[in-house]
C-alpha positions in Angstrom: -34.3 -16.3 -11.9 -36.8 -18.9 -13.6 -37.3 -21.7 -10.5 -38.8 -24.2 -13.7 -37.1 -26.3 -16.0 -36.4 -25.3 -18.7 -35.7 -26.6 -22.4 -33.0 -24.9 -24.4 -33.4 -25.3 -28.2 -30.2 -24.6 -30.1 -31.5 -24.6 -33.8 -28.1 -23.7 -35.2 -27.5 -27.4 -33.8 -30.7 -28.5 -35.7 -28.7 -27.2 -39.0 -25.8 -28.8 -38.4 -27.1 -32.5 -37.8 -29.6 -31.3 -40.7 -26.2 -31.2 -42.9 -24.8 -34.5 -42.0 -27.7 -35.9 -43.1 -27.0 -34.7 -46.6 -23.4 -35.3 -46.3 -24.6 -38.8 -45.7 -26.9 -39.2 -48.8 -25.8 -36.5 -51.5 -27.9 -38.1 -53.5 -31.1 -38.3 -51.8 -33.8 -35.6 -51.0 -35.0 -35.1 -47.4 -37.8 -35.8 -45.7 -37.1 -34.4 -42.1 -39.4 -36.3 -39.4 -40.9 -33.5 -36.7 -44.1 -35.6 -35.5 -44.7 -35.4 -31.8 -43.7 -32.0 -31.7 -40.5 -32.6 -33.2 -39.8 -34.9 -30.5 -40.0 -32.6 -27.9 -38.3 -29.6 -29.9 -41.4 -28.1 -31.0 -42.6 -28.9 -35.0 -42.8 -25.2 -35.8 -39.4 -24.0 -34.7 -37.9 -27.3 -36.2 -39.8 -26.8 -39.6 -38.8 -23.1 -39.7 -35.2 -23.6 -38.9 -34.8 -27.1 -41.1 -36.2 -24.7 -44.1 -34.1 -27.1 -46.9 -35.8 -29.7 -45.9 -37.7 -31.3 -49.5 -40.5 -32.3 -47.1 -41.9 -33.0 -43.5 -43.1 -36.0 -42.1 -45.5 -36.1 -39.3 -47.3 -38.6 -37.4 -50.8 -37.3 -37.6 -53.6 -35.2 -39.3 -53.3 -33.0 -36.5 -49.6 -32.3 -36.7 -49.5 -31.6 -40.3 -52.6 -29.0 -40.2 -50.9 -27.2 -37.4 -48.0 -26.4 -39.9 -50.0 -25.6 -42.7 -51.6 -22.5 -40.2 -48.4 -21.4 -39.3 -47.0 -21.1 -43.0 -45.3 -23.8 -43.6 -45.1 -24.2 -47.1 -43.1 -28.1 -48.1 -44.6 -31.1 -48.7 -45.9 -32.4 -45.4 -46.5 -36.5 -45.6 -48.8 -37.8 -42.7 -47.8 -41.5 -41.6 -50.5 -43.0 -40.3 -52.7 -41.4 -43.4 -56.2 -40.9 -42.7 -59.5 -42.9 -41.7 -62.7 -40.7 -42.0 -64.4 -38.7 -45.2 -63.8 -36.1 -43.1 -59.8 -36.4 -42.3 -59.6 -37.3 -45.8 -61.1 -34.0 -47.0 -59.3 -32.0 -44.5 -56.4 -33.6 -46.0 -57.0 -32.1 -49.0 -57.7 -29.0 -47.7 -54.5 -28.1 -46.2 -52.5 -30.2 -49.1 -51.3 -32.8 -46.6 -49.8 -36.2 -47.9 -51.2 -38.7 -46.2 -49.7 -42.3 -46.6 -52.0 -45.2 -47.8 -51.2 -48.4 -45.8 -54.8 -50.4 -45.9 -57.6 -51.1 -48.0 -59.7 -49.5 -46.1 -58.1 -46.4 -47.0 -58.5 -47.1 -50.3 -62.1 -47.4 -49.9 -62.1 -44.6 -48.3 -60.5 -42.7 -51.4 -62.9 -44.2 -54.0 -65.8 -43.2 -52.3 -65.2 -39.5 -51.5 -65.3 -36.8 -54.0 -62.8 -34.2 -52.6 -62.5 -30.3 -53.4 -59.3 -30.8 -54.7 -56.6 -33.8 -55.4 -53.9 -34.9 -52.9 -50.7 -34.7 -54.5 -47.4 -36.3 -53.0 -49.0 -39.7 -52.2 -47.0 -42.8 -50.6 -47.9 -46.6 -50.4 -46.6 -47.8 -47.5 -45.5 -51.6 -48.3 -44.7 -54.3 -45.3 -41.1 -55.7 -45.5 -41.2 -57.3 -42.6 -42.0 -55.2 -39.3 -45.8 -56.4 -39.7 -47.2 -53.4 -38.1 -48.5 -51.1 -41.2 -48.4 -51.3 -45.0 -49.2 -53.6 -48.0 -47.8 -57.1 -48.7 -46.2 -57.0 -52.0 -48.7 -59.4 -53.9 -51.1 -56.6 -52.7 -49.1 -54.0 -54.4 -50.4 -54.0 -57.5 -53.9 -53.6 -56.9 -53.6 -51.1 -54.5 -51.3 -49.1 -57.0 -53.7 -49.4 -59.5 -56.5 -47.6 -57.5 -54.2 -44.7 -56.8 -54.0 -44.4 -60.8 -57.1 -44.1 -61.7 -58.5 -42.1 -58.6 -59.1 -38.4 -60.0 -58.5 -37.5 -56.1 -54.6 -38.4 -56.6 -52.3 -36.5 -59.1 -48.8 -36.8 -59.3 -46.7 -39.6 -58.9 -46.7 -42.4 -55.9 -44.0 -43.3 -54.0 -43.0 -46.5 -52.1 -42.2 -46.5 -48.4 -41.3 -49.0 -45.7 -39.7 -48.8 -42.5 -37.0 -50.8 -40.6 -38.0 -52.7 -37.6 -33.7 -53.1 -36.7 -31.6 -50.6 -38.3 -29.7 -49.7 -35.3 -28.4 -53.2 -34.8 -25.7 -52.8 -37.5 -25.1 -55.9 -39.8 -28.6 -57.4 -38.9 -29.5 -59.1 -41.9 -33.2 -58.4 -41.7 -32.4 -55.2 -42.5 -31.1 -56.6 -45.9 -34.1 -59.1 -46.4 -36.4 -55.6 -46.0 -34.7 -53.6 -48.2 -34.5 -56.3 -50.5 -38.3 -56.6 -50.5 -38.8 -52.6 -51.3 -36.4 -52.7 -54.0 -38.2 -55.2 -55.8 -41.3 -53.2 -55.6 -39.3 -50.2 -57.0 -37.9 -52.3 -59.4 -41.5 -53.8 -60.7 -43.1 -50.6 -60.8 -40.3 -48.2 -61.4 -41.3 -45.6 -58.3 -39.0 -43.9 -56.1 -38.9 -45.1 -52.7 -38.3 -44.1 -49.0 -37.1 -46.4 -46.1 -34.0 -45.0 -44.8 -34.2 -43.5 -40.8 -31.6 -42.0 -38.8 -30.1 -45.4 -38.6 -29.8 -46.7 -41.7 -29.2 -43.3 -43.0 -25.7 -43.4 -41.0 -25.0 -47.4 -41.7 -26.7 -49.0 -45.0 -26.0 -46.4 -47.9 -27.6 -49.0 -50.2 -31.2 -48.0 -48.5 -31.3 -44.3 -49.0 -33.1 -44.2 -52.5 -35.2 -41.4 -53.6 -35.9 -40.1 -50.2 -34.1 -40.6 -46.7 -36.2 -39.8 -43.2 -34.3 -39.0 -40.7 -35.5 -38.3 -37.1 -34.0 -38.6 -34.0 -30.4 -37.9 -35.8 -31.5 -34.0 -36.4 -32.5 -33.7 -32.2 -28.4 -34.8 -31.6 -29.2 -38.6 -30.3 -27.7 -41.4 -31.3 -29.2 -44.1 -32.8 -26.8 -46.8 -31.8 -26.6 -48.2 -28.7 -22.7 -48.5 -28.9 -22.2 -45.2 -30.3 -22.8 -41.7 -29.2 -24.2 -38.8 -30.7 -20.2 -37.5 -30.8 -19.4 -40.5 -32.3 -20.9 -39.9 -35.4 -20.7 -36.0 -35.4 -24.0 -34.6 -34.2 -24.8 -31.9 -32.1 -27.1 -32.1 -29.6 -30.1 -30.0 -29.9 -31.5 -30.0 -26.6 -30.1 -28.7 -23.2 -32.4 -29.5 -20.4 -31.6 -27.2 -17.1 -33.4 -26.4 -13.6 -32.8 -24.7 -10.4 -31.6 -25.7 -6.8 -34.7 -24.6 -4.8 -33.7 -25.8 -1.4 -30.6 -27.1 0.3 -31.2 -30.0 3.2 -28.2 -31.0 5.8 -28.5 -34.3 6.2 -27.0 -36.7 9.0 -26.3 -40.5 9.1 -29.4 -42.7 8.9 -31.7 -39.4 7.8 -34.3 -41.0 5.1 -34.5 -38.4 1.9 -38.3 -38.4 -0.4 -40.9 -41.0 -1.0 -40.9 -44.2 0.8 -37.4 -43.4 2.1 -35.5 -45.1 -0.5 -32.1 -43.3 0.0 -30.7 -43.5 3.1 -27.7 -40.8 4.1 -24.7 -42.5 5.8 -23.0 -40.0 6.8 -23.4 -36.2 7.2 -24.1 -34.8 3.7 -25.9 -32.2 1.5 -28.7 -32.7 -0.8 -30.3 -30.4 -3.0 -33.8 -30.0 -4.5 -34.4 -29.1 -7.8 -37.4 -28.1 -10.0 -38.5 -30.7 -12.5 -40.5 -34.1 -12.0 -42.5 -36.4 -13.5 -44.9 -33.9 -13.9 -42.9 -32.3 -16.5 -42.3 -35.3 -18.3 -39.2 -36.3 -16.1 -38.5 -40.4 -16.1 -39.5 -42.0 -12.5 -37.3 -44.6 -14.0 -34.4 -42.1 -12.8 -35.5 -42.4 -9.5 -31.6 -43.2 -7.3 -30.3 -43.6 -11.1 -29.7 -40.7 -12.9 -27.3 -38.1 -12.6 -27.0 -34.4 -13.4 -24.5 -31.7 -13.9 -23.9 -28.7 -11.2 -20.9 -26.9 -11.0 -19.6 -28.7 -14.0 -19.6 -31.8 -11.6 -21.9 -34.4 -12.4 -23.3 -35.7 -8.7 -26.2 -38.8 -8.2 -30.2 -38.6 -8.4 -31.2 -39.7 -4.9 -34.4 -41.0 -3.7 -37.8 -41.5 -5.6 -38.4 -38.9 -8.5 -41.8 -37.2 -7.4 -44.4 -35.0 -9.4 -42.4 -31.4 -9.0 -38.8 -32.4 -7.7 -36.2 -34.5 -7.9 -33.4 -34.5 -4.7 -29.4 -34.6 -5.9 -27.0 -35.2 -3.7 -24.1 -32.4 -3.2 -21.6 -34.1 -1.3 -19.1 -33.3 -4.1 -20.1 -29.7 -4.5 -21.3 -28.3 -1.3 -19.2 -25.8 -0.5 -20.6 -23.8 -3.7 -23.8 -24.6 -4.2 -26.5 -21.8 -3.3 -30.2 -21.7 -4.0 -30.8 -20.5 -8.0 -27.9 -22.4 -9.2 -28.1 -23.9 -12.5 -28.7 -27.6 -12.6 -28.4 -29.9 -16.4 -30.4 -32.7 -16.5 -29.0 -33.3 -20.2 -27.5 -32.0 -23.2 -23.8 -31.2 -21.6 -21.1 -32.1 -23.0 -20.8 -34.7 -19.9 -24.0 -35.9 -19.6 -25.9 -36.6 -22.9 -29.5 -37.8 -23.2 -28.7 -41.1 -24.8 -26.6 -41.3 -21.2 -29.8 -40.3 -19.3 -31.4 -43.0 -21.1 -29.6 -45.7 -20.5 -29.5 -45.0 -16.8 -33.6 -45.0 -17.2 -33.5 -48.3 -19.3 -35.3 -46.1 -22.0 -34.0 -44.5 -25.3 -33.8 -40.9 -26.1 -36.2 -40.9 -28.1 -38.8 -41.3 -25.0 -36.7 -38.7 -23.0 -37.2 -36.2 -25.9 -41.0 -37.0 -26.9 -42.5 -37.3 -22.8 -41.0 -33.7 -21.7 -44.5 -31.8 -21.6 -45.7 -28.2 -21.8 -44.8 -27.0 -18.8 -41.4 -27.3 -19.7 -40.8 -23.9 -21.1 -39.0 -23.7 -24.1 -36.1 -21.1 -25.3 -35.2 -21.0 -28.7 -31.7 -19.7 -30.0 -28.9 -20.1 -32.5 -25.5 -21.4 -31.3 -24.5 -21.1 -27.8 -26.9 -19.7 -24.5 
């Protein structure tokens, strides 16, 4: 018996949500999103399994190198690009992609001479979130710097991203995309903007190139529908042990600052995972979990190493080194556990740390 939790990885999951993404956009190549550790998952395992992926994206220099050492052979695009000769050349090094989305980026690239070109180059262009990219009057000047740079070869694509996708119907979403597809049309270059959300909802954005992300880990997207909804797998199962069993009476106080009060004889249970393994606080006498195939209440503050459940439903057959789900069951997902943290899945997913051990397997564990 393991008394840690534990992070089950079911990449045969991974697949399948990989595949309704290119049932969603036949006609679009792939650009699978594994940065921050493939939100949680781990960006090796995900890269190895989501092998018909067209490329990666990652968030950081960092994340792409990392694949590059372990073998991974795709085109790996870096979002944030690069901001020092150095990253630059490293860049080139380990044929990364990184994403140009300032001037001073473009400085950068006419005043380095690197070992070798970059090749798979994007301009990122702003449509309207106003957080990174070009505006389009910029567009062509920047453009023109990637043409004549001997350190870029190949062609350049656009890319944007939505700032309110999952809000279906939004029609900022159509004022962005309508931005982006004027650049495309102007300069004739394929493009990428489409995300888990718009990949599921507005067809008209997938173009060249679709990005999904948290859609491959089984989450939803929406707020208003689930990850069965729309046919996805989760890929995550998150389980712990009961390591102690307290009898409680009326009035008894359970954890930190005695928040929960027992009012009447009753059973609690303690189980393994915290904040310290990337566990919400925000769950503290909010969240649930599954025992027994019975889903019972988080009670009291969540503290570093333990969370306390309450077992009044389940008593009679819980024993110490019983399985505990803190998501991923078919009765408890994590877009559930999020909205009982006011938080989304994608937070859940991206905070659980490294001493959460992970298990890696195809189908069912």
């Amino acid at each position: 018996m393991q008394s840690q939790a534990i992070a089950h990885i079911d990449l045969a999951a991974l697949k399948h949500n990989f595949l309704r993404v290119k049932q969603l956009a036949p006609n679009s190549r792939v650009m699978s999103v594994i940065k921050a550790r493939a939100y949680g998952h781990g960006a090796i395992q995900a890269a190895e399994a989501l092998v018909d992926s067209d490329a990666f994206a990652v968030a950081r220099l960092e994340e792409g190198i990392e694949l590059r050492l372990a073998g991974i052979v795709q085109p790996i695009v870096v979002l944030e690009g690069v901001m020092t000769n150095e990253e630059l050349q490293a860049a080139a090094d380990y044929s990364l992609s990184p994403v140009f989305h300032h001037v001073s980026q473009l400085e950068l690239l006419l005043s380095t001479d690197l070992n070798k070109a970059l090749s798979f180059c994007w301009l990122m262009v702003e449509t309207g979130m106003h957080r990174l990219g070009f505006p389009q009057e910029q567009l062509s000047d920047a453009l023109e710097i990637l043409n004549i740079s001997p350190n870029i070869i190949g062609e350049v694509g656009l890319m944007s991203h939505f700032a309110n996708s999952d809000i279906i119907g939004d029609p900022r979403n159509q004022q962005q995309l309508d931005v982006l597809k004027q650049c495309s049309d102007a300069y004739k270059l394929p493009t990428s903007m489409a995300n888990s959300a718009a990949i599921f909802s507005l067809a008209e954005s997938h173009g060249g190139w679709v990005r999904p992300g948290i859609m491959l880990y089984g989450a939803s997207p929406f707020s208003d529908q689930t990850a069965d909804d729309l046919d996805l797998k989760p890929v995550m199962r998150l389980t712990s042990v009961i390591t102690a069993i307290q009898d409680l009476k009326a009035g008894d106080e359970v954890g930190y600052g005695g928040d929960w009060q027992a009012n009447q004889r009753c059973r609690v249970g303690i189980v393994s995972i915290g904040y310290g393994d990337g566990y919400s606080r925000q769950l503290s006498n909010t969240g649930a979990v599954i025992i027994h195939n019975t889903k019972v209440a988080v009670v009291g503050r969540i503290s570093m190493d333990m969370i306390i459940i309450d077992l009044s439903d389940v008593a009679a057959n819980v024993d110490i080194g019983d399985e505990v789900i803190l998501w991923g069951d078919a009765q408890l997902s994590v877009d559930e556990i999020a909205q009982q943290a006011n938080t989304i899945s994608y937070e859940l997913l991206c905070h659980l740390n490294e001493r959460v051990k992970r298990i890696y397997h195809y189908g069912e564990n």
